[in-house]
C-alpha positions as CSV (number, residue, x, y, z in Angstrom):
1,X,181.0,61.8,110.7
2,X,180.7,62.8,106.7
3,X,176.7,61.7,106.1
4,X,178.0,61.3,101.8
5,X,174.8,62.2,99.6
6,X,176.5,62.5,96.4
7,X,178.8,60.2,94.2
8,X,181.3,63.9,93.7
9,X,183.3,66.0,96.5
10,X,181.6,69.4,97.2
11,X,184.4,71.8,96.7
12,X,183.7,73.9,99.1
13,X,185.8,76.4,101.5
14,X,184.3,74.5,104.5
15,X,185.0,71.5,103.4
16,X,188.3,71.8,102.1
17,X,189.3,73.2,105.4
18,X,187.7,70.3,106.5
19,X,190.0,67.8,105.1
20,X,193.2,70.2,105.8
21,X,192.2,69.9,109.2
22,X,192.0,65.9,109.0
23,X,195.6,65.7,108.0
24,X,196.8,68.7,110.0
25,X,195.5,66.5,112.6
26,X,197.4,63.5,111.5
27,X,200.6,64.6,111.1
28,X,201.0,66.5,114.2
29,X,199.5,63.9,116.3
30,X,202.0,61.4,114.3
31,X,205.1,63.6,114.8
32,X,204.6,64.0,118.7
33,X,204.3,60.5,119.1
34,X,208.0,60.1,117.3
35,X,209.2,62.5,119.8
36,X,207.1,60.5,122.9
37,X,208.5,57.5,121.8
38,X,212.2,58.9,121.9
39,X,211.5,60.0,125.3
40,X,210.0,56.5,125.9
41,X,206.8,57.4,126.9
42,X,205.7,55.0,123.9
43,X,207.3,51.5,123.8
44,X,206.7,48.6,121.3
45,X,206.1,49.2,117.7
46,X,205.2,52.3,116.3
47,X,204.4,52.8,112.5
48,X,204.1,56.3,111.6
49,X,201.5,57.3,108.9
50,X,203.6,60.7,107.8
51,X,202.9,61.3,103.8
52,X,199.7,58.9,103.6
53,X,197.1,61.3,105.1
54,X,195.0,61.9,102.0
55,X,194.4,58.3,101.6
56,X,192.3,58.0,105.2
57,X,190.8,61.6,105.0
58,X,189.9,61.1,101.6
59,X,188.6,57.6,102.0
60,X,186.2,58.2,105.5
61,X,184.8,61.5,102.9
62,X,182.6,58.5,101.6
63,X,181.7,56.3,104.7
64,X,178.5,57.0,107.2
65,X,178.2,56.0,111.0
66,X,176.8,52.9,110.0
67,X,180.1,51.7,108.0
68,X,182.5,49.5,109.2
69,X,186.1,50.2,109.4
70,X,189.0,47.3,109.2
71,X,192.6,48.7,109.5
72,X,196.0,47.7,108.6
73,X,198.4,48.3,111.9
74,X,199.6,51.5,110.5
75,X,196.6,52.7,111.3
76,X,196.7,56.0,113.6
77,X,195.4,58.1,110.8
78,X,192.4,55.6,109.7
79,X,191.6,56.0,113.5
80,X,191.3,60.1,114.1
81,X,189.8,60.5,110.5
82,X,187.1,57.6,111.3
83,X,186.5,59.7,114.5
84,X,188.3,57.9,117.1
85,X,188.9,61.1,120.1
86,X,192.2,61.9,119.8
87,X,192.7,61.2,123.5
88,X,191.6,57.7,123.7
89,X,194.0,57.4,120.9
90,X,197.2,58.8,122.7
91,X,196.4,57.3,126.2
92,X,196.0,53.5,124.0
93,X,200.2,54.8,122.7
94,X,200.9,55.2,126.4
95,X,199.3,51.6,127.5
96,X,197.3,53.9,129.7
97,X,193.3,52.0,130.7
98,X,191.9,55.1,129.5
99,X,192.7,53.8,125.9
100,X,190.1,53.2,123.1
101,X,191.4,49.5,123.9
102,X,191.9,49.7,127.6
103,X,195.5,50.3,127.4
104,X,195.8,46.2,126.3
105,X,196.2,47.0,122.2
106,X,198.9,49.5,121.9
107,X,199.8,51.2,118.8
108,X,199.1,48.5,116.4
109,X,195.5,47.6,118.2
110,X,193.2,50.6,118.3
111,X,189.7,49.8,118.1
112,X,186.6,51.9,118.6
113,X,183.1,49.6,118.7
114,X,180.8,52.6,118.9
115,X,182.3,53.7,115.8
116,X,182.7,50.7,114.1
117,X,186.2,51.2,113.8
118,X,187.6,47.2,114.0
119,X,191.4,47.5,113.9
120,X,194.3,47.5,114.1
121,X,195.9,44.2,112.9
122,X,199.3,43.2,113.6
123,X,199.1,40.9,111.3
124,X,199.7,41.4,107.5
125,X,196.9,40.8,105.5
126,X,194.8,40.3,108.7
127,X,192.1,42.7,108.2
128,X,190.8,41.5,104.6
129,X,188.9,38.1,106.4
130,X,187.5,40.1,109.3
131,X,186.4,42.9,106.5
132,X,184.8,40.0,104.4
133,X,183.1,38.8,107.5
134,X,181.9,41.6,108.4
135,X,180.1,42.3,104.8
136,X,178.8,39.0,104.8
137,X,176.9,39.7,108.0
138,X,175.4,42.7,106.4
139,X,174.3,41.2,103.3
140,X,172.9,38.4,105.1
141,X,171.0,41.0,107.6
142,X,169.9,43.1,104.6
143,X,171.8,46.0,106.4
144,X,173.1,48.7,103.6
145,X,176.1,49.2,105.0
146,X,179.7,49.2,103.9
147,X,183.0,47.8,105.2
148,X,186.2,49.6,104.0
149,X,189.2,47.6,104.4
150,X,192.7,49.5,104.4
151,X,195.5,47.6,103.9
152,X,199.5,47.9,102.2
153,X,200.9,46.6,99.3
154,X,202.8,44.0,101.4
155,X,199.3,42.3,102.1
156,X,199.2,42.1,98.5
157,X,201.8,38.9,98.8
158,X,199.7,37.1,101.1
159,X,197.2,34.3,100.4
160,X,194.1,35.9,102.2
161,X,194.4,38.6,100.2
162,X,193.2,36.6,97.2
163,X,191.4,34.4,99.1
164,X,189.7,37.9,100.8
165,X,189.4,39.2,97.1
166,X,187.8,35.7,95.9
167,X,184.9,35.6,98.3
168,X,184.0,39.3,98.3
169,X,183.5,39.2,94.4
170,X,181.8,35.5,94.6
171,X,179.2,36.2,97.3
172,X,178.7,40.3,95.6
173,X,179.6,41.2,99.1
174,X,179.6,45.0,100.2
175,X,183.1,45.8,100.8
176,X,185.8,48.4,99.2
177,X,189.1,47.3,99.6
178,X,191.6,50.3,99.8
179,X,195.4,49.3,99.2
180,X,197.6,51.9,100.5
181,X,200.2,51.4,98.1
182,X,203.9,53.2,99.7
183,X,205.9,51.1,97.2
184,X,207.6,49.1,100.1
185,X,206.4,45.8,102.2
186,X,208.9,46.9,105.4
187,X,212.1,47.0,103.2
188,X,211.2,45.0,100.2
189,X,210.3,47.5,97.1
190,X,207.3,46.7,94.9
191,X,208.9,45.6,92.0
192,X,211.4,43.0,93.7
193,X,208.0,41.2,94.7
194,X,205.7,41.4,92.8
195,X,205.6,40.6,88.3
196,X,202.3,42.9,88.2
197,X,203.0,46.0,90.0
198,X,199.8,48.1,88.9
199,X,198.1,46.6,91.9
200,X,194.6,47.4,90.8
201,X,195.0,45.0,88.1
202,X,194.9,42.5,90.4
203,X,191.2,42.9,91.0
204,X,190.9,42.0,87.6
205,X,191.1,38.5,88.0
206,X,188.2,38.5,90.9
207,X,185.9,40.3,88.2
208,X,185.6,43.3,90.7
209,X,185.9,46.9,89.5
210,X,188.8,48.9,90.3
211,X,190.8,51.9,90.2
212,X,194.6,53.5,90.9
213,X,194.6,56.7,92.8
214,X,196.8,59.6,93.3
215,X,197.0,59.1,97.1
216,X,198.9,61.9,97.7
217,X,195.8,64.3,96.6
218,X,193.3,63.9,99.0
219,X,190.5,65.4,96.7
220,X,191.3,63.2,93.9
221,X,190.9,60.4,96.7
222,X,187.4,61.2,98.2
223,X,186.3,61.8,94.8
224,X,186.9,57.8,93.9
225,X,185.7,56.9,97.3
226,X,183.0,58.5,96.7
227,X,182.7,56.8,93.4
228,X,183.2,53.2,94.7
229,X,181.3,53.3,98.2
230,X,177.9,54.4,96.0
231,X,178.6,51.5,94.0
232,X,179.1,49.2,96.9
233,X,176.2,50.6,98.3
234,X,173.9,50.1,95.3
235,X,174.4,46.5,95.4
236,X,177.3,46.2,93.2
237,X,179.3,44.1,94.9
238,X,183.2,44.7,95.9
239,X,185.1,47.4,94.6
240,X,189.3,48.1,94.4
241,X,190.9,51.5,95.2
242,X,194.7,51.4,95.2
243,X,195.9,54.9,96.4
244,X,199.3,55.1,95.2
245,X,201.3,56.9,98.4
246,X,204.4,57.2,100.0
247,X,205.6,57.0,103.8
248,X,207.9,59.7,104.2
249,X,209.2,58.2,107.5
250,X,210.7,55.3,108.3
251,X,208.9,51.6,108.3
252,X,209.3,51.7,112.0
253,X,210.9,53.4,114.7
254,X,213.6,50.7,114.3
255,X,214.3,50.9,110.9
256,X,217.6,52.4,109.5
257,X,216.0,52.9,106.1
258,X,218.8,51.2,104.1
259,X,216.3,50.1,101.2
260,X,215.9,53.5,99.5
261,X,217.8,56.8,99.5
262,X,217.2,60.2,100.8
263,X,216.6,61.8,97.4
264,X,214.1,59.4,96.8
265,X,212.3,60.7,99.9
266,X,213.2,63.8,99.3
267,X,211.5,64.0,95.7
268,X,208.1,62.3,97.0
269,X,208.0,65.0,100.1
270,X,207.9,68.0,97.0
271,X,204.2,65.7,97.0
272,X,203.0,66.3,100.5
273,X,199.0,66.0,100.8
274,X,198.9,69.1,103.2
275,X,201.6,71.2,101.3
276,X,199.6,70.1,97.9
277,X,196.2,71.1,99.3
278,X,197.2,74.4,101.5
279,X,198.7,75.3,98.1
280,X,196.2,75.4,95.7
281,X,193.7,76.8,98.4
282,X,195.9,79.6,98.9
283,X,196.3,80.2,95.0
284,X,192.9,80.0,94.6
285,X,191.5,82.5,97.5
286,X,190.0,79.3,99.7
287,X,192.4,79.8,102.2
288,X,194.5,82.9,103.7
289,X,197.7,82.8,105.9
290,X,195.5,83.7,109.0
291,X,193.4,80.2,108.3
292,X,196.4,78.4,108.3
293,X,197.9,79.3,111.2
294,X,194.4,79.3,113.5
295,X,194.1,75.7,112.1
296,X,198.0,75.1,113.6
297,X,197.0,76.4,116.8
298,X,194.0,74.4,117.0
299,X,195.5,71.4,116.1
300,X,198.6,71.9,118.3
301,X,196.2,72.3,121.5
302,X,194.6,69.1,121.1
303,X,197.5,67.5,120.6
304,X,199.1,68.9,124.0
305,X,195.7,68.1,125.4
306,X,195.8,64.4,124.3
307,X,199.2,64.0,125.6
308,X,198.2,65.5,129.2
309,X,195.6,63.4,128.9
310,X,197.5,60.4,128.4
311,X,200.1,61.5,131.1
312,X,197.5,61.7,133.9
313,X,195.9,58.7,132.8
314,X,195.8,55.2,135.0
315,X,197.8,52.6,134.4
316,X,195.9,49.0,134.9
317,X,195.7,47.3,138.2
318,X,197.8,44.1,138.4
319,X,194.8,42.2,140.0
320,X,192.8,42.7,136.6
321,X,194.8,42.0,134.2
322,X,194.0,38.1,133.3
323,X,190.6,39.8,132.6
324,X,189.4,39.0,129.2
325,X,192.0,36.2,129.2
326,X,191.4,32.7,128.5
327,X,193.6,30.3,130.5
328,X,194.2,27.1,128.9
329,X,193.0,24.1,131.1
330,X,195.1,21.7,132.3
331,X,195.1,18.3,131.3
332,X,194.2,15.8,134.2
């Protein structure tokens, strides 16, 4: 896990490998569950991160061990960039026990306590209480910590997201909210919901410092998170990242897509994080064809590991499954 010293990204050949490798990761991972869930080895929902990658790599670039982590359910590539093993990640997509949830949260429920990694939420909007919760437990232990909250721009429409916003600025709590902004709540574009589309603005009104991102540069977003978390960390109360991104798949594995049109994603893919980056490290001299390709392979393997993983994994015992289940008494 990145141990951040500095308020500016160290532009380094390591380290830019470094984040390659964190979407690399990410988007290989992501496709092979689209083709698991074909072969229906993965059931339920499944929201695909494809095209957001530079927000998650960029944004954990700024957190230590000791931050906390509060997902949206979109939220495979928040988990393998916070550090969440790959495996425990694929066997929780195949319902398997060996699961970073036990095989009970599926795709929209990972959750990693050792890492502080707290969902996962189903829910819209869900994460922003427990995020404020959790920074009000740290301020009132005196613990300099900070709790990053991802979240989309549909969780924008919701009430605890002001409500979220409201407390965190009121009480100076230590939290940076990150809005992973695609430009669609399911199938409902920005601007048919909302009058103020430059999301960041919205912090305004909570008195909280904020700032719109090129999300599909992952340098450009480590180097705000960077920015923000010290500030968070220094006491400064709540700040507002809103990393403007785009899914280039669909909503969901069920979704015919109907809301936009293939040139749109067509012109947004000519953006891809890991074509952007591998790019300008090639120009530059950071990066050779040979790089590339061993970073492929070793990315591909654990991948193919994770999946034999899951595939060998156990599936719960029917005896055990009210465990951790609270049955509703019966009125006399």
């Amino acid at each position: 896990m990145t141990q951040p010293a500095a308020t500016k990204p160290h532009l380094s050949r390591p380290h830019l490998l470094g984040l390659l490798r964190g979407m690399l990761r990410i988007r290989r991972f992501e496709d092979k569950c689209a083709e698991l869930y074909t072969q229906e080895k993965i059931r339920g929902f499944l929201h695909l991160y494809n095209g957001e990658e530079a927000v998650s790599v960029g944004v954990m670039q700024a957190l230590t061990e000791d931050d906390a982590v509060v997902a949206t359910y979109r939220e495979h590539g928040q988990a393998l960039a916070r550090g969440v093993p790959m495996n425990a990640v694929m066997a929780e997509m195949y319902g398997k026990a060996e699961g970073c949830s036990g095989g009970r949260g599926g795709s929209m429920h990972l959750f990693d306590a050792e890492r502080r990694f707290y969902g996962g939420n189903a829910i819209v909007g869900g994460g922003l209480p427990l995020a404020v919760g959790l920074a009000l437990a740290d301020r009132m232990q005196g613990r300099a910590r900070v709790t990053a909250c991802f979240f989309g721009d549909g969780a924008v429409a919701e009430g605890e997201f002001h409500e979220s916003l409201n407390l965190a600025a009121l009480w100076t709590l230590p939290v940076l909210f990150v809005c992973e902004n695609n430009l669609y709540a399911m199938g409902t574009a920005l601007e048919r919901a909302q009058s103020q589309t430059d999301i960041h603005a919205k912090a305004a009104a909570y008195q909280m410092p904020s700032e719109a991102v090129d999300g599909m540069d992952v340098v450009a977003v480590e180097a705000a998170a960077l920015r923000a978390a010290a500030a968070v960390r220094a006491g400064e109360g709540p700040h507002f990242l809103e990393c403007r991104t785009y899914r280039f798949r669909a909503h969901s594995m069920f979704d015919a897509q109907l809301y936009r049109g293939k040139d749109e994603v067509e012109e947004w893919m000519k953006r891809d994080p890991i074509v952007r980056l591998a790019n300008w490290m090639t120009e530059t001299g950071m990066m050779h064809d040979r790089d590339r390709e061993e970073l492929e392979a070793e990315v591909a393997a654990e991948v193919d590991a994770s999946v034999a993983f899951a595939e060998a994994g156990s599936w719960e015992p029917i005896e055990t499954l009210t465990r951790h289940v609270t049955r509703a008494q019966a009125r006399p």
